[in-house]
mmCIF file as gemmi writes it, N, C-alpha and C atoms, coordinates in Angstrom:
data_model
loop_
_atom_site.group_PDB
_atom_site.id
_atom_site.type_symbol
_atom_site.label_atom_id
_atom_site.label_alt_id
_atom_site.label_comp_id
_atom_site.label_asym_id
_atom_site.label_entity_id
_atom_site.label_seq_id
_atom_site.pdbx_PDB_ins_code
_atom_site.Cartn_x
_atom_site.Cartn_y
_atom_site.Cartn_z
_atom_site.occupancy
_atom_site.B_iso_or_equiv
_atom_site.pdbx_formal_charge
_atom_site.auth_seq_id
_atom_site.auth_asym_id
_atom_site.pdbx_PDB_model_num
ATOM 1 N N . UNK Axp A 1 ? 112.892 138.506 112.854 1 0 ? 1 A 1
ATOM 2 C CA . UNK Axp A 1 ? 113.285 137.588 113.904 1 0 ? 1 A 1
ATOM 3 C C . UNK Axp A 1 ? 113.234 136.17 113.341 1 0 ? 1 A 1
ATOM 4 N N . UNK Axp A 2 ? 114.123 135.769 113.062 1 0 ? 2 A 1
ATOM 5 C CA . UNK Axp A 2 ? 114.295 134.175 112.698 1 0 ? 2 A 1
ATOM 6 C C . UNK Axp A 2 ? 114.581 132.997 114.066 1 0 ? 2 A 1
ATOM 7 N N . UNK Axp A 3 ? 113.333 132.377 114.049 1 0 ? 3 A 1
ATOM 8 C CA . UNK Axp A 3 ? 113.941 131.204 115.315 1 0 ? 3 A 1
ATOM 9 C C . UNK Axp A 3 ? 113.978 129.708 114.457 1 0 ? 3 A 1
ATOM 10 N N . UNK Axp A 4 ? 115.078 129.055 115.285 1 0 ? 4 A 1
ATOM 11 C CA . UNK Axp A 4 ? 115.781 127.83 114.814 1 0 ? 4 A 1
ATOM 12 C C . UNK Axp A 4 ? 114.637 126.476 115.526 1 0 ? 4 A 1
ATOM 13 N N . UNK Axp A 5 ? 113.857 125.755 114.682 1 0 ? 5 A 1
ATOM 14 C CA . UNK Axp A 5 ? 113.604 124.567 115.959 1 0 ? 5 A 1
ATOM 15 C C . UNK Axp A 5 ? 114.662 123.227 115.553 1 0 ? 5 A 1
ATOM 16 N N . UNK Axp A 6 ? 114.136 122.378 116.138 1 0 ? 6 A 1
ATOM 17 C CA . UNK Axp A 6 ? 115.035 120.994 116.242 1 0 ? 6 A 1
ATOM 18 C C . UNK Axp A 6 ? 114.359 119.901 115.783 1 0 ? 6 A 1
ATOM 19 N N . UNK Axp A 7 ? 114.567 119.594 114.73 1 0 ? 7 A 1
ATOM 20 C CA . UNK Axp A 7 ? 114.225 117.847 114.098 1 0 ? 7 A 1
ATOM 21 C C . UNK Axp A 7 ? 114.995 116.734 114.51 1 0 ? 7 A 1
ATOM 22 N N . UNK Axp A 8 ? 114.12 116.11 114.92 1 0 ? 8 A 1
ATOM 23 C CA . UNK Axp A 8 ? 114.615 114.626 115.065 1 0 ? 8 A 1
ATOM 24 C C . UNK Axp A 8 ? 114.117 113.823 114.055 1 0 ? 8 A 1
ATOM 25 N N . UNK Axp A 9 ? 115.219 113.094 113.066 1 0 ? 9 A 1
ATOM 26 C CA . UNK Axp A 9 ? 114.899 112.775 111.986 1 0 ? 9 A 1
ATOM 27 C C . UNK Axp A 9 ? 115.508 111.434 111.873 1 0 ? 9 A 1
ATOM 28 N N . UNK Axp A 10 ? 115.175 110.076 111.467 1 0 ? 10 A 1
ATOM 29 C CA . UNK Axp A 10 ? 116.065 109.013 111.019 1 0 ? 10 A 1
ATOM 30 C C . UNK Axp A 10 ? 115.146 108.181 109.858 1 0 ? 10 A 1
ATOM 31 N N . UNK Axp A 11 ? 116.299 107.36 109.388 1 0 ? 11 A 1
ATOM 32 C CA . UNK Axp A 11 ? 115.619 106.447 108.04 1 0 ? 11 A 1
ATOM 33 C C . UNK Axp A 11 ? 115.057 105.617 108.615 1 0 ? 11 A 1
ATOM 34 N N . UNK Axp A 12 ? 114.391 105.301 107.943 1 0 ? 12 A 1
ATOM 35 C CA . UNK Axp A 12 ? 113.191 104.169 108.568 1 0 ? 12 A 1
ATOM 36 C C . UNK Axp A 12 ? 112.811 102.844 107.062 1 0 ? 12 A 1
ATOM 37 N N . UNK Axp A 13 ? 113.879 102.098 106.901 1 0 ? 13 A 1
ATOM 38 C CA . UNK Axp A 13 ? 113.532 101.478 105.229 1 0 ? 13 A 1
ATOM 39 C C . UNK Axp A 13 ? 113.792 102.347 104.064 1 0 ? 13 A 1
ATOM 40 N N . UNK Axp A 14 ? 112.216 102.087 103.711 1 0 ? 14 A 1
ATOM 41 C CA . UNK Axp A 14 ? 112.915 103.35 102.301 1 0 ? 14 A 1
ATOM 42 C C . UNK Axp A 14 ? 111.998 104.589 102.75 1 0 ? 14 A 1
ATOM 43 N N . UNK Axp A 15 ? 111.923 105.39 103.586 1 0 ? 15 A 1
ATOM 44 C CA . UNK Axp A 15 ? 111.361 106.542 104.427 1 0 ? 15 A 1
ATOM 45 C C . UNK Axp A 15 ? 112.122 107.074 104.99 1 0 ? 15 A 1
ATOM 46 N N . UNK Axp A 16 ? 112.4 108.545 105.052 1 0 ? 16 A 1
ATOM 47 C CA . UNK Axp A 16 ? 112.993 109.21 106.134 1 0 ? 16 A 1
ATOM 48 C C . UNK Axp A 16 ? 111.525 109.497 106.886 1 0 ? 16 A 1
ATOM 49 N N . UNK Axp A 17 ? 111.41 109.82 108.099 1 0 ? 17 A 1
ATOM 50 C CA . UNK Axp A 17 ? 110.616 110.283 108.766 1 0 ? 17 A 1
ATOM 51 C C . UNK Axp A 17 ? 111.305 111.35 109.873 1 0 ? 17 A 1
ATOM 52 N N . UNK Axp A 18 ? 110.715 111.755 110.441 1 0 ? 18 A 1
ATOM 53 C CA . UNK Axp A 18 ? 110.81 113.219 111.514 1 0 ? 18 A 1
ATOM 54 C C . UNK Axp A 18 ? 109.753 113.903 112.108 1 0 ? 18 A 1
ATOM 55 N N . UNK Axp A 19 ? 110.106 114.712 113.175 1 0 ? 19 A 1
ATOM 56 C CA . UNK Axp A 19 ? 109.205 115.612 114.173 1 0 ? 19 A 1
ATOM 57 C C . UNK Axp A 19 ? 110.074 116.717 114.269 1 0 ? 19 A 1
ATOM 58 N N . UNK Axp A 20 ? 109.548 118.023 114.834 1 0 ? 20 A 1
ATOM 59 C CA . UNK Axp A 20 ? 109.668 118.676 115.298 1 0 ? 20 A 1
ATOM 60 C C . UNK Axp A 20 ? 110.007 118.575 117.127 1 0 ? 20 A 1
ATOM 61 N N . UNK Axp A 21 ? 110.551 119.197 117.938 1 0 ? 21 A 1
ATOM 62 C CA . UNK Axp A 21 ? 111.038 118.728 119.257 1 0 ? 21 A 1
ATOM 63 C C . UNK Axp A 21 ? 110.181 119.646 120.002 1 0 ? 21 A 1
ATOM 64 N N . UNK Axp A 22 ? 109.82 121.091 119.314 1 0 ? 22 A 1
ATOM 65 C CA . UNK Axp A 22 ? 109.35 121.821 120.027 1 0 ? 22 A 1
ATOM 66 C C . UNK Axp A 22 ? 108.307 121.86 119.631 1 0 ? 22 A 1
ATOM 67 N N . UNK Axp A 23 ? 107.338 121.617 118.706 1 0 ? 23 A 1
ATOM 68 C CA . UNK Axp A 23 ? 106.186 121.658 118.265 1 0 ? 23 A 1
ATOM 69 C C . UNK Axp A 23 ? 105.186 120.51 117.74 1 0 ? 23 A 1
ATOM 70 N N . UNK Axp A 24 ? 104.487 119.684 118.877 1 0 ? 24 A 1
ATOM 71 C CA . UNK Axp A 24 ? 103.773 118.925 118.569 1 0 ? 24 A 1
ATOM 72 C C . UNK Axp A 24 ? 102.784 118.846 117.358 1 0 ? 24 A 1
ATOM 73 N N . UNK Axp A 25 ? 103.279 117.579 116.829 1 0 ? 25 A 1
ATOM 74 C CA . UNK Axp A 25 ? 102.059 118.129 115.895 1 0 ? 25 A 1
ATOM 75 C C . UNK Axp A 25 ? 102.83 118.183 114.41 1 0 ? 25 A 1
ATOM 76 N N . UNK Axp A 26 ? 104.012 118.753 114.881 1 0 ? 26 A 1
ATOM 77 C CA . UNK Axp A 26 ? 105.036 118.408 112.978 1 0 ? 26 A 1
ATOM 78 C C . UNK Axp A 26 ? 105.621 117.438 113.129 1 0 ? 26 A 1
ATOM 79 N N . UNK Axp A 27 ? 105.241 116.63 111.757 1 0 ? 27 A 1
ATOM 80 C CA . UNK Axp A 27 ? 105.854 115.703 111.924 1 0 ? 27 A 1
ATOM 81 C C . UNK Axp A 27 ? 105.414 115.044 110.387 1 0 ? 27 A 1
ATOM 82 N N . UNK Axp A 28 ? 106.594 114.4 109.902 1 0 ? 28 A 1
ATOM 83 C CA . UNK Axp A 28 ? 106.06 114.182 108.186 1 0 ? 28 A 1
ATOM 84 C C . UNK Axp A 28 ? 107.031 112.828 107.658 1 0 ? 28 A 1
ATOM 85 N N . UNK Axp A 29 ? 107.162 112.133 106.384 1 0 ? 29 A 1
ATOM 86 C CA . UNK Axp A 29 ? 107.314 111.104 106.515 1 0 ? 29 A 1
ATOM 87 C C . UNK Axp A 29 ? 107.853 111.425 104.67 1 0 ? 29 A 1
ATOM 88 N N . UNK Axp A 30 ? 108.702 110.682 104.543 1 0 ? 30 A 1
ATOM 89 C CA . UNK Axp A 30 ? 109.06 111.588 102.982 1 0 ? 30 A 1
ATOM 90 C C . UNK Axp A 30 ? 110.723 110.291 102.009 1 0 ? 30 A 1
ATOM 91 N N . UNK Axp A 31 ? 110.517 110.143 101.012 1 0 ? 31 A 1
ATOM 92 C CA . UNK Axp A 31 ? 111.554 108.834 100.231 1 0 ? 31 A 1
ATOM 93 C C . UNK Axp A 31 ? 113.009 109.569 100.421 1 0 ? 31 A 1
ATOM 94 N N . UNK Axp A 32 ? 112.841 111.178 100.409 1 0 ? 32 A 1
ATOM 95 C CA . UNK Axp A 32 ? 114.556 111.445 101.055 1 0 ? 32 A 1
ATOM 96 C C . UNK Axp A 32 ? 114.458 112.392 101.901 1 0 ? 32 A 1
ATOM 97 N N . UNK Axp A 33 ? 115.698 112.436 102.435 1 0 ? 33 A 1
ATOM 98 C CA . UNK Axp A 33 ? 116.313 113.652 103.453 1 0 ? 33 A 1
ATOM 99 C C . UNK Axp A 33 ? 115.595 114.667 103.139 1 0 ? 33 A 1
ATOM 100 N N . UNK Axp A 34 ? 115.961 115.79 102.26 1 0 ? 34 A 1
ATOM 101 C CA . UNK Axp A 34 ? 115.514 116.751 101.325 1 0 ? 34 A 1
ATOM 102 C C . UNK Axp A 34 ? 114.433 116.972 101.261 1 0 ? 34 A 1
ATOM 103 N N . UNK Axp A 35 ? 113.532 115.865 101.037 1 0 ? 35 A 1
ATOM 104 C CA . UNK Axp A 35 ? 112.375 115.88 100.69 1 0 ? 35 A 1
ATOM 105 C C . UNK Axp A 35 ? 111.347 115.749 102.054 1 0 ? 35 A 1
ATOM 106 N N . UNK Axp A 36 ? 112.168 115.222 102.904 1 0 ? 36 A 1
ATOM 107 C CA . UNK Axp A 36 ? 111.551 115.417 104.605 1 0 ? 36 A 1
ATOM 108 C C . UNK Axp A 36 ? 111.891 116.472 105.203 1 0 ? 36 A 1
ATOM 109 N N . UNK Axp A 37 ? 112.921 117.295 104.788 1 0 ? 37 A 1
ATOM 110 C CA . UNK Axp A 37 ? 113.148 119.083 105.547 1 0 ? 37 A 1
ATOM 111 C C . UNK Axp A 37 ? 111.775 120.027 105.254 1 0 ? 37 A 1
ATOM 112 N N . UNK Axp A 38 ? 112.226 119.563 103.931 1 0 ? 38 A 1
ATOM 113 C CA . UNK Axp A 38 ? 111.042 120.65 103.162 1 0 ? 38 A 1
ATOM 114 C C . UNK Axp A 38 ? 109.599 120.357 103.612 1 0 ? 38 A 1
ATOM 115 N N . UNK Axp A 39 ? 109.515 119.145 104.347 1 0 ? 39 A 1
ATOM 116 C CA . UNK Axp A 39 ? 107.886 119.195 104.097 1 0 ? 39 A 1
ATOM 117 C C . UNK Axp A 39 ? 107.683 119.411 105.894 1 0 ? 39 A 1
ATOM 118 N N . UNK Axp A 40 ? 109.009 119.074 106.484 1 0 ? 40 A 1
ATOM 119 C CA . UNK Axp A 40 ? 109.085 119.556 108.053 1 0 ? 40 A 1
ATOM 120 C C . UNK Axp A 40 ? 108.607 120.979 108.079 1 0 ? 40 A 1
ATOM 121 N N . UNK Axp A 41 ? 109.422 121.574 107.282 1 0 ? 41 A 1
ATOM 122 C CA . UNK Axp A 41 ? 109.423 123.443 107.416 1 0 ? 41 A 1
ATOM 123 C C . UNK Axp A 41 ? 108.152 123.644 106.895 1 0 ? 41 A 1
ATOM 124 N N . UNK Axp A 42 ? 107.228 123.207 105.659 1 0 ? 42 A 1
ATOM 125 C CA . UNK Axp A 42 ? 105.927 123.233 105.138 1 0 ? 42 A 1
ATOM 126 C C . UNK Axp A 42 ? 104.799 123.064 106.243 1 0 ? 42 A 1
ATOM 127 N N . UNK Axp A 43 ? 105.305 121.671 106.904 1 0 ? 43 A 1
ATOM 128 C CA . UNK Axp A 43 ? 104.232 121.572 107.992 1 0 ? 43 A 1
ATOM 129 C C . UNK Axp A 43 ? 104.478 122.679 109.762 1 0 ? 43 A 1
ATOM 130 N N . UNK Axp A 44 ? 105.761 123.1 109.693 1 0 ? 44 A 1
ATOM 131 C CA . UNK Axp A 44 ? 105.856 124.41 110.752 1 0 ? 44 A 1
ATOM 132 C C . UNK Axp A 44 ? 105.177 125.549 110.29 1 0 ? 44 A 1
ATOM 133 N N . UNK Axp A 45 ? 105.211 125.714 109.028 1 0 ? 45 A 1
ATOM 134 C CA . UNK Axp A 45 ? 105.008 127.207 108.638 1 0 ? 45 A 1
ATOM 135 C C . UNK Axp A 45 ? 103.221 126.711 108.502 1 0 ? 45 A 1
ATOM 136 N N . UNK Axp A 46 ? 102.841 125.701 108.191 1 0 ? 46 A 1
ATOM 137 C CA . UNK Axp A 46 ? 101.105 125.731 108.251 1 0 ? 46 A 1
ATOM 138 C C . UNK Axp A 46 ? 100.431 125.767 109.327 1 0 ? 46 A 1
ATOM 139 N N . UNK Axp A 47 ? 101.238 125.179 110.698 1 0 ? 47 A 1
ATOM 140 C CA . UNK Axp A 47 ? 100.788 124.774 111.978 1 0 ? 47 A 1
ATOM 141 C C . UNK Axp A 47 ? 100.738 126.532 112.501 1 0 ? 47 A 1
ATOM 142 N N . UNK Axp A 48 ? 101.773 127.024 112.378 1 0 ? 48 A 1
ATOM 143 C CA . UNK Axp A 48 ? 102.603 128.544 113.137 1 0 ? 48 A 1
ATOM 144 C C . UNK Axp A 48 ? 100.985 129.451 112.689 1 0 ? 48 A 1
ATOM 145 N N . UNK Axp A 49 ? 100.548 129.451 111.534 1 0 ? 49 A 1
ATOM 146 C CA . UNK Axp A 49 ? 99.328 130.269 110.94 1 0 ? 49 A 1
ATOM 147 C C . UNK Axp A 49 ? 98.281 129.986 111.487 1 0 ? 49 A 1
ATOM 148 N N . UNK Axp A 50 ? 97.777 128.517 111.691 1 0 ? 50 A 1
ATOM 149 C CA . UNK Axp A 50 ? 96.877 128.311 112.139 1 0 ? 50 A 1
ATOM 150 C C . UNK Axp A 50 ? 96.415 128.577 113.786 1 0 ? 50 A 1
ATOM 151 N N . UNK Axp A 51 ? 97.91 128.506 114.255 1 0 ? 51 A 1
ATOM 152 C CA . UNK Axp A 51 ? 97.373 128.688 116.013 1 0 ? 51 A 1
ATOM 153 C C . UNK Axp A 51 ? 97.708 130.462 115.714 1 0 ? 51 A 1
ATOM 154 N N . UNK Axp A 52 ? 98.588 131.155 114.599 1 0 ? 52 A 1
ATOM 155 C CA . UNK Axp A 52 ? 98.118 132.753 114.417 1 0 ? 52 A 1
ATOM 156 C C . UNK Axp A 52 ? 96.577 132.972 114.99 1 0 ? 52 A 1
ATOM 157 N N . UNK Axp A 53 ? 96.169 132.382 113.459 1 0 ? 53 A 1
ATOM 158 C CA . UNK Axp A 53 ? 94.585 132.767 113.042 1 0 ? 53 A 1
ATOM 159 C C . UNK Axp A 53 ? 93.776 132.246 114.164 1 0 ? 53 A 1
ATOM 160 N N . UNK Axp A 54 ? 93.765 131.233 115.116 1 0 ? 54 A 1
ATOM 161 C CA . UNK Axp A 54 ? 93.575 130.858 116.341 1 0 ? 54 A 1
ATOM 162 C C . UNK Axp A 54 ? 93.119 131.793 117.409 1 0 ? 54 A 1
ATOM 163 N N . UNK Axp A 55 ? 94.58 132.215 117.485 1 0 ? 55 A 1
ATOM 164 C CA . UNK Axp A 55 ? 94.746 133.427 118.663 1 0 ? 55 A 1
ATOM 165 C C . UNK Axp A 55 ? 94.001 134.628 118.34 1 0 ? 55 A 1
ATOM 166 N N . UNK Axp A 56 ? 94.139 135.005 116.92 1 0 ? 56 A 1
ATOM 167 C CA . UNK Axp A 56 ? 93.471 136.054 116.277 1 0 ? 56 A 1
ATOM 168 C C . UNK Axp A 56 ? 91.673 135.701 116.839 1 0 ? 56 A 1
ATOM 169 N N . UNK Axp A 57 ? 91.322 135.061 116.548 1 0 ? 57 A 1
ATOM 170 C CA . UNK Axp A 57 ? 90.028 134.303 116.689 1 0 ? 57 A 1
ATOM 171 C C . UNK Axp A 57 ? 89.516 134.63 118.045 1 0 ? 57 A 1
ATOM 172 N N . UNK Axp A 58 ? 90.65 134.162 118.735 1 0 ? 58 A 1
ATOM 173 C CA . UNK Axp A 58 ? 89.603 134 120.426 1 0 ? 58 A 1
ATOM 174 C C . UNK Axp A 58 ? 89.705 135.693 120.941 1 0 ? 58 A 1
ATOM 175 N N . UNK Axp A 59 ? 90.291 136.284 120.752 1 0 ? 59 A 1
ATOM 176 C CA . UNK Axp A 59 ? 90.38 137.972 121.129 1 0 ? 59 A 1
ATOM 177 C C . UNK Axp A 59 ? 89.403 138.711 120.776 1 0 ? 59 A 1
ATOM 178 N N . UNK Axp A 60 ? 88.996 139.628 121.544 1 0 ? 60 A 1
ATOM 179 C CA . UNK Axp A 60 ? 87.836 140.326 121.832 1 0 ? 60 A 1
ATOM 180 C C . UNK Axp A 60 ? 88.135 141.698 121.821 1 0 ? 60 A 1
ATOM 181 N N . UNK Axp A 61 ? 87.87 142.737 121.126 1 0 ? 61 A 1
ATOM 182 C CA . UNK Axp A 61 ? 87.975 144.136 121.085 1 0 ? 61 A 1
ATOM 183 C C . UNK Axp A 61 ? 89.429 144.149 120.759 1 0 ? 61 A 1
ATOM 184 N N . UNK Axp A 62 ? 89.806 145.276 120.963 1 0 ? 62 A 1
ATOM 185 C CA . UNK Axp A 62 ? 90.84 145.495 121.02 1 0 ? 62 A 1
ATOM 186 C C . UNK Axp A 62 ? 92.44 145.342 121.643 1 0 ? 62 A 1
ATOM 187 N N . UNK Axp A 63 ? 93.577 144.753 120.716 1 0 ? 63 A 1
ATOM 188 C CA . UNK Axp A 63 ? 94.788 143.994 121.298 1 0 ? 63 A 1
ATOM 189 C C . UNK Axp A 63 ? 95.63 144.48 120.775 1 0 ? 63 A 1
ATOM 190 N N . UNK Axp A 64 ? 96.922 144.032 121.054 1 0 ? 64 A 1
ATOM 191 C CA . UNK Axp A 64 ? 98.048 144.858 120.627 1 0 ? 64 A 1
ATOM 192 C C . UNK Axp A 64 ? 98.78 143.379 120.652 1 0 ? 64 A 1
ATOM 193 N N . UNK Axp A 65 ? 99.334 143.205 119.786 1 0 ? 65 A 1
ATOM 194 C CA . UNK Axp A 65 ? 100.315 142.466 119.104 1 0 ? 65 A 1
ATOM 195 C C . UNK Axp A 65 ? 101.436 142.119 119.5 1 0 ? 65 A 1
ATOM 196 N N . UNK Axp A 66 ? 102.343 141.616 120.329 1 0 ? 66 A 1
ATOM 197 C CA . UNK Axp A 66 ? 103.525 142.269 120.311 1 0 ? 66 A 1
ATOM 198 C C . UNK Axp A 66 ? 104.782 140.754 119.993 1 0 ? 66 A 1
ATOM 199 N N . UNK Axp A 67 ? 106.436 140.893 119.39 1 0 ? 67 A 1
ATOM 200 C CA . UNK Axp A 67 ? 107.563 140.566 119.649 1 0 ? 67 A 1
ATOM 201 C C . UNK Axp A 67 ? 107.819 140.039 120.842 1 0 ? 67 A 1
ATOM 202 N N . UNK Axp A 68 ? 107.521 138.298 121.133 1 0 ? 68 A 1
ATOM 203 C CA . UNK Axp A 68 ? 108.654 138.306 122.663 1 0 ? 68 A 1
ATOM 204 C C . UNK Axp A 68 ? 109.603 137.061 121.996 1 0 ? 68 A 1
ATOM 205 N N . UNK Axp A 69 ? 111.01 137.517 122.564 1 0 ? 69 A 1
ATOM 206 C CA . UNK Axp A 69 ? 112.565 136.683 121.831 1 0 ? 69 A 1
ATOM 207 C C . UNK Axp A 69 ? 112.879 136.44 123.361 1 0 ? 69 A 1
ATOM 208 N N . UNK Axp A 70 ? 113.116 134.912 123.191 1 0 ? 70 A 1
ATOM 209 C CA . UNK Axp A 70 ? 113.849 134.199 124.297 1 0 ? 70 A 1
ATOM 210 C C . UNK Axp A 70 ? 114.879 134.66 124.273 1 0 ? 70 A 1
């Protein structure tokens, strides 16, 4: 299951900067374009694990996992 989010991204001097729209919290600051995707998607994919391992954390006995697609 691959989901798409949405950057809002503009130059700022000699900085691109950006956020994430749906996920508070990404958001990164980088000398090019390129170099601000990559560290957008770096900081989704570190945030996405941590509220994993999170959720994993607060559960008690036994759970079941599951797939939900908007």
């Amino acid at each position: 299951m691959t989901q798409t989010y949405s950057a809002v991204i503009r130059r700022d001097g000699e900085w691109w900067i950006g956020c994430l729209e749906e996920i508070p919290g990404v958001n990164a600051q980088a000398h090019t374009r390129e170099e601000l995707i990559d560290d957008l998607k770096s900081a989704l994919a570190d945030i996405l694990e941590l509220n994993r391992a999170d959720a994993m954390a607060a559960m008690e006995g036994e759970f079941e996992e599951i797939a939900i697609s908007l």
